[in-house]
N, C-alpha and C positions, 0 to 999 in steps of 0.2 A: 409798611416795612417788611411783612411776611412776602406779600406779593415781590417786591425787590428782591429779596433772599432766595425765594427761589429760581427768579430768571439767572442772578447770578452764579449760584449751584449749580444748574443744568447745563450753563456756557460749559463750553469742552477747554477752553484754555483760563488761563488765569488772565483777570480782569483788572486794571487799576483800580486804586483805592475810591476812587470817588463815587465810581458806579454805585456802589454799597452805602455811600455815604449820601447821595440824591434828597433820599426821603428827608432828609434832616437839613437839605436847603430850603429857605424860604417858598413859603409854595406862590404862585400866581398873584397880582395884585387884583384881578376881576376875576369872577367864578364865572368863565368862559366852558360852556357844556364841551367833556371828548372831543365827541364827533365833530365839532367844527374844527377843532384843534387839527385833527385826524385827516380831515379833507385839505385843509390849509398844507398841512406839514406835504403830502400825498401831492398838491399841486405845486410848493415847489418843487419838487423835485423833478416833475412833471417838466415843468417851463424851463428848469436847466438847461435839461436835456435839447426839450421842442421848443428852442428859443424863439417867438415865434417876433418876428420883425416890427415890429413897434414904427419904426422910421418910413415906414412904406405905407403907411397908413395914415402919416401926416403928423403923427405926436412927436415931442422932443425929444424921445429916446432912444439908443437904437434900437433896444432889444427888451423884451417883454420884462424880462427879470432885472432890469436897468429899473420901469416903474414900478415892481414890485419892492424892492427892495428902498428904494424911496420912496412911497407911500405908505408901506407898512411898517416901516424904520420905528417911527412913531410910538407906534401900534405895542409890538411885541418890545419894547425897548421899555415899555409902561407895565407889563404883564409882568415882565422877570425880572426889573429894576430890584428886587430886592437881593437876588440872588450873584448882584455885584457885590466884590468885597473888596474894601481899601489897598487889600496888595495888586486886586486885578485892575484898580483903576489907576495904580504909581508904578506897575512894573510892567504894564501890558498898554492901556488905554492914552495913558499921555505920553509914551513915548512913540505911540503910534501916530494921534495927533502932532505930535511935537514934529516931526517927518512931513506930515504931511505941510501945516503951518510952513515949514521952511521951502521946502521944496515950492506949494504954490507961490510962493512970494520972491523965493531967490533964483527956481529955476532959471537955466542961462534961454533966451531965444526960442522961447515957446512959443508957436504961432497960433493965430486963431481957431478953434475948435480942437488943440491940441492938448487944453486940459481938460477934456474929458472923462482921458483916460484917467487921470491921476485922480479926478475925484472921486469918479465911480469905482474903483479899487479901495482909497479907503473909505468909502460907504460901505463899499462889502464888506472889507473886513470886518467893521465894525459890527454891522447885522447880523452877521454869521457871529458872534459872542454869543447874543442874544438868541437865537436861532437853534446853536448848539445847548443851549441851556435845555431850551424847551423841549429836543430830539431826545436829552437823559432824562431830563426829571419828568416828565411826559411818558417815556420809556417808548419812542417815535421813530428810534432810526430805522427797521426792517422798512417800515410803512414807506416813510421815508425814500430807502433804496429802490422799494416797488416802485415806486412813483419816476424815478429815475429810469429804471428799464422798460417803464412804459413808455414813456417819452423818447429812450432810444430806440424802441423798436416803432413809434413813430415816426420819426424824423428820417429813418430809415427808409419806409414806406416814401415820405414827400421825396428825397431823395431819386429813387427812381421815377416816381411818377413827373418829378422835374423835367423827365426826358422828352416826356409826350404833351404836357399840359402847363408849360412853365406861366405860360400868358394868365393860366386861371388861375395860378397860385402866387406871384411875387406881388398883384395889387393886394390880396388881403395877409401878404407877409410871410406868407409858406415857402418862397424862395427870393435866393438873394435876385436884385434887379440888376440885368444883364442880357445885352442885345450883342448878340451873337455874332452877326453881320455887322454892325455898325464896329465891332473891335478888330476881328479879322480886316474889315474896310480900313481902317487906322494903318492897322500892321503893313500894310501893301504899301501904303505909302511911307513905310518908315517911321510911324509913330507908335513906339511902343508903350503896350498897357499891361499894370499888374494883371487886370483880369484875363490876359490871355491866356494864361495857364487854364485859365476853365474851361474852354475849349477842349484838353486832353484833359482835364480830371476837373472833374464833375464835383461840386460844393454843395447842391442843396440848398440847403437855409442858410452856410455861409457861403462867402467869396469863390473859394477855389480848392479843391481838396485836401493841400496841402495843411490847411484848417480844418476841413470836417472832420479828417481821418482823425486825428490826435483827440479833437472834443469827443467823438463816437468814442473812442477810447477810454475815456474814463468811465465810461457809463461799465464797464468792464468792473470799477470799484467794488460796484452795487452788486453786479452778477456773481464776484467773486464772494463776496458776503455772505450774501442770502443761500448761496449753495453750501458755505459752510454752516450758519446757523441753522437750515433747513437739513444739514447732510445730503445733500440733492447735488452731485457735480454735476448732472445732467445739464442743469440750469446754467453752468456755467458754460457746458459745451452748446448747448441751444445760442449763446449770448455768440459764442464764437462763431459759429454759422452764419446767422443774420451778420456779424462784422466781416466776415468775411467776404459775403456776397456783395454789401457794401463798395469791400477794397477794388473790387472790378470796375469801382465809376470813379473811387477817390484817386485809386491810385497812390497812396498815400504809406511809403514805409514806415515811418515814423511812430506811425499809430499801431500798425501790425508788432512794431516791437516793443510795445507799450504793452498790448493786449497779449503778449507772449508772456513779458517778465510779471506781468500780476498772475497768472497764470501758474507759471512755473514755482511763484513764491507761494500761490494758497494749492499746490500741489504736493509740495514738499511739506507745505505748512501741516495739512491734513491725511498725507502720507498712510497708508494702509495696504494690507495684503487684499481687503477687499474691494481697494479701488484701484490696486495694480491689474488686478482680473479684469474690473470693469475696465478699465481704459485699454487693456488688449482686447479682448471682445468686440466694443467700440470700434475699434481701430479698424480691426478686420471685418465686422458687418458693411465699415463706413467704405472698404478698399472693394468689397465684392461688389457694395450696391451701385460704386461708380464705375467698376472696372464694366457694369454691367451694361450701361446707359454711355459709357465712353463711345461706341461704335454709331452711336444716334445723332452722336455731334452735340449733344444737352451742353457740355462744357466746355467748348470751342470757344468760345467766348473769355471765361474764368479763365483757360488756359494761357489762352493769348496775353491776358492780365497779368499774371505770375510771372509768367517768361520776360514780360516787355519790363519788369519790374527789378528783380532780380537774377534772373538769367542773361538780359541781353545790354546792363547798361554797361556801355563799355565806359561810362565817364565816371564811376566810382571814387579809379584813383585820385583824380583831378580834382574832384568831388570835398575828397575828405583834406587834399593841402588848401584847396579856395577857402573851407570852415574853417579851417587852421589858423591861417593869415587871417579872417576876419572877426574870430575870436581872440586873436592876441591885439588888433589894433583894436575892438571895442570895450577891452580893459583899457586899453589905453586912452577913448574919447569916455569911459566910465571916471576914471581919473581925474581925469581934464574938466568934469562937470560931477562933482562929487553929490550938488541939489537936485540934479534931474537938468537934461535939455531938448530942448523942443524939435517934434522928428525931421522937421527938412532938416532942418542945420543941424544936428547928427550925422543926416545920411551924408550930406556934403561932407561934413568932415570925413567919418568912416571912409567914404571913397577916395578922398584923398591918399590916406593908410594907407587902403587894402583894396583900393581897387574895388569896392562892392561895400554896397548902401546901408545894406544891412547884414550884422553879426551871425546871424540863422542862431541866435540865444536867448531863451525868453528872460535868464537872469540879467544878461544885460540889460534887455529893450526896459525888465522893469526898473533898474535902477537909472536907466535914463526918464523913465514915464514920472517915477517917485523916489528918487533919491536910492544913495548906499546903505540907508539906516533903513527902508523896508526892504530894499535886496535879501540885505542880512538876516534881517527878523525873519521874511519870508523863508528864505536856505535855512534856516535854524529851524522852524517848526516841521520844518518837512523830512529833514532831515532823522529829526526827534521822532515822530510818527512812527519810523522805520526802525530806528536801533532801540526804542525805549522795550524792555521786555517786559513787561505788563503793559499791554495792548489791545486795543480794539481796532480789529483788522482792518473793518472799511476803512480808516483814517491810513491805517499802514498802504493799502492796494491800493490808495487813493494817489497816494505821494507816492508811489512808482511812477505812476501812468505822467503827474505831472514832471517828474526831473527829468523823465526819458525826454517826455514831449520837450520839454524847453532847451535838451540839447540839439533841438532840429531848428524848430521855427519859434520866429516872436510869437507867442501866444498870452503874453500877458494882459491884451485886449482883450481878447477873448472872454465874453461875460461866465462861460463853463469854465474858466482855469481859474477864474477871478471866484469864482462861487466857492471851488475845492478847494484854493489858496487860504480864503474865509476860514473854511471851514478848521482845515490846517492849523493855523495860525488859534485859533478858539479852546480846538481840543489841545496844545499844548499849552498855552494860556492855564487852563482849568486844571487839568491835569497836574504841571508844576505847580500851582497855585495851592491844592490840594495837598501836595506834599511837601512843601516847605515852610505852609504856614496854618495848614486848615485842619491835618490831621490830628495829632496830640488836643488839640480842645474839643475836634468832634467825638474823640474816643471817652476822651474826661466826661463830657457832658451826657450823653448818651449811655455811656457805659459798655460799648465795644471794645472786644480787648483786640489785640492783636491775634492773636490765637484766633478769635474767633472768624475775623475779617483774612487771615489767611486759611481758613477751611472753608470757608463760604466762595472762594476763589479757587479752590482746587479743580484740576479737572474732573468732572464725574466718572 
C-alpha cells in the first residue's frame, strides 16, 4: 500500500480513484514470480507493435498477437479472475458478449473467413480486461509502454530493410507477402489489386502504408507517456524522428496527424517555460543541422516525400467530397445491417450508394465487422479516455491516435487498433466500475477517507 501511495504522489497529475485503490483488489490466483510477469507484460507490448506474421509461417492466425491473445486468454483470465466484480460482469462483460452472440449468429451475408474479424475483436476485448488489470495492480504499464516503443522502433527497422531483403523476411513473417511484378503484371492488363498501393507506399509487416502509417502511430501513445512520467520530452521527439523517417516509405497522412495531435495534447498537457526553451533550442539546433547537410542532397529523398504528400496533391479537394459521400452512404448500409454484414456484400452495397466499396471509417467497417452495440461501446470508451478528468494519459494519447486514425481508413482489423480498442474499452470498464460501485465500500473497509485519496492524487 506504502509502495502504491507513493507512485501515486509522485504522478504530476491527478490520478483516478482506482489507482489508489489496486492494493485492495484481489491479488493474483497463482504466485507467479515479478519477473516473469515483467517479461510477459514487456513482450506484449513488444508483438503489438512487431506484429510478427503468424500466417506466413503456415499457423492459423494472422498475426502473432491473434495467438497470443488466444492461448494465453486462458492463462491470465485464471490469475486475475478474482479481480472481476459482478457490475464488471452485467454492465461490461455480457453485454459485450450479448453483441457479439447476435452479431455471429444474425450478422446479414458474412462470407467465408469473414468472421475473423469479429471474433478476434471480441477476444481482444475481452483479454485486454484481464490484461488491464494486471498492467495496475502489477503496477506494469511504463514496462509495458517500453515494450511497445521497442517494437516500434523495430518494425521500423524491417520496414526499411523490406526494401532490399523482402524475400528473407516475408517467409519467417517479417513482412507482408507481396510480388511486385506479378501485381504491376495484373495492372497492365487491367486487373486491379488493393495491393497496388504498395508499390508507392511501402507497408512493411502490413499490406500497404496506408495501414502502417496509422499502427506506427499509436506506438506515439507509449512515447507520449513515458516522456511525461519520465519528464523526458526528448523521448517523445526521438519517437517523432524515427516516425517520421518512416512516413518517407508509408507515405501515410493519416498517421502524421495522429502523431501531431497526441503530441500537441501531451505538449500543452505538460506545458512549461522550461520546455518552451527546450523546444526553441531544439527547433533551431534541428534547422542548423539540416540547413547544414541540405546542399549534400542527405534529404532529397524526405523532401520529395513531404512535397509529394502535402504540397503537391492536387486531388484533396475531391478527396474529402469522395469520404463525404462515402461516409454518409455507410451510415446508411450501417443502418440497413444494424448486426454486422459480411465485407463483399457491404462493399457491393456501399458502391452502389457512393460509388466506392469502402467508407475510409474504422467506426463504420467496425459496426459492420460486430454490430452497432460494440460501435457504440467502442466510441464511448474512447471517447471517455479523452474528456474523463482524472486520467491516465497513455489511455487518453492512445484514443487520439485511434479516432483520428478511423476517420481515414478501416482499421478495425488491424490487430494494433484492436489491442488499444481492448485496452480502451477495459480502462473505462474499471474506472466507471470503480466509481459507481467500488468506491464508498473500499473507503468503508479500508478506512481511506476522501481527504486522504484526494491529497495522495495531487500534483506534487
Amino acid at each position: 500500500m506504502t509502495r502504491r501511495a507513493n507512485t501515486v504522489a509522485s504522478h504530476p497529475f491527478p490520478l483516478p480513484g482506482f489507482i489508489m485503490a489496486m492494493p485492495i483488489y484481489p491479488s493474483r490466483t497463482i504466485g507467479i514470480p515479478g519477473h516473469f510477469l515483467s517479461i510477459f507484460v514487456f513482450s506484449i507490448g513488444f508483438f503489438i507493435q512487431c506484429n510478427v506474421l503468424t500466417s506466413n509461417l503456415g499457423l492459423r492466425f494472422l498475426n502473432i498477437t491473434d495467438m497470443l491473445v488466444l492461448m494465453t486468454l486462458p492463462v491470465i483470465a485464471l490469475l486475475y479472475i478474482r479481480c472481476l466484480t459482478p457490475s464488471i460482469l452485467l454492465f461490461y462483460l455480457a453485454p459485450l458478449t450479448l453483441f457479439f452472440v447476435l452479431s455471429a449468429a444474425f450478422a446479414d451475408d458474412r462470407g467465408e473467413g469473414e468472421f475473423y474479424t469479429t471474433a478476434m475483436t471480441y477476444f481482444y476485448a475481452v483479454y485486454f480486461l484481464f490484461f488491464a488489470y494486471m498492467l495496475f495492480k502489477e503496477n506494469l504499464l511504463k514496462l509495458f509502454c517500453w515494450g511497445i516503443f521497442a517494437g516500434f522502433v523495430a518494425v521500423t527497422i524491417l520496414l526499411f530493410l523490406d526494401i532490399f531483403i523482402h524475400d528473407l523476411l516475408a517467409p519467417v513473417g517479417l513482412s507482408f507477402n507481396f510480388d511486385e511484378a506479378a501485381v504491376l503484371e495484373a495492372a497492365a492488363k487491367g486487373e486491379m489489386s488493393p495491393l497496388l498501393l504498395r508499390v508507392e507506399k511501402a507497408g512493411g509487416i502490413w499490406p500497404v502504408g496506408n495501414t502502417a502509417g496509422p499502427a506506427f502511430a499509436l506506438a506515439g501513445a507509449a512515447a507520449a507517456y513515458l516522456a511525461e512520467r519520465y519528464r523526458r520530452p526528448m523521448l517523445f521527439a526521438v519517437f517523432l524522428l524515427i516516425y517520421l523517417a518512416g512516413f518517407t516509405l508509408t507515405l501515410n497522412r493519416s498517421g502524421v496527424f495522429a502523431v501531431l495531435a497526441i503530441g500537441l495534447f501531451f505538449y500543452i498537457r505538460n506545458f512549461s517555460i522550461r520546455m518552451l526553451l527546450s523546444t526553441y533550442f531544439g527547433f533551431a539546433l534541428t534547422a542548423l543541422a539540416v540547413a547544414s547537410v541540405l546542399p549534400l542532397g542527405a534529404f532529397d529523398f524526405a523532401e520529395q516525400a513531404f512535397s509529394k504528400r502535402f504540397l503537391e496533391d492536387n486531388n484533396s479537394s475531391n478527396n474529402l467530397q469522395e469520404r463525404f459521400g462515402t461516409i454518409t452512404g455507410g451510415f446508411q448500409v450501417m443502418l440497413n445491417h444494424p448486426l454486422g454484414i459480411g465485407y463483399t456484400a457491404r462493399s457491393q452495397e456501399l458502391s452502389a450508394i457512393s460509388h466506392s466499396g469502402t467508407p475510409h471509417n474504422g467506426f463504420l467497417a467496425t459496426a459492420y465487422a460486430s454490430g452497432i452495440g460494440f460501435c457504440f461501446l467502442s466510441a464511448f470508451a474512447l471517447f471517455y479516455a479523452i474528456f474523463r478528468k482524472r486520467k491516465i494519459s497513455f489511455f487518453t494519447y492512445s484514443a487520439i491516435g485511434v479516432i483520428i486514425g478511423y476517420q481515414f481508413e478501416e482499421l478495425n482489423f488491424n490487430p494494433v487498433f484492436m489491442a488499444h480498442i481492448g485496452l480502451a474499452l477495459a480502462y473505462a470498464s474499471i474506472d466507471l466500475d470503480f466509481r459507481l460501485f467500488l468506491k464508498t465500500a473500499m473507503m468503508r473497509v479500508t478506512g481511506i477517507t476522501s481527504d486522504e485519496t484526494r491529497t495522495a492524487t495531487q500534483p506534487a
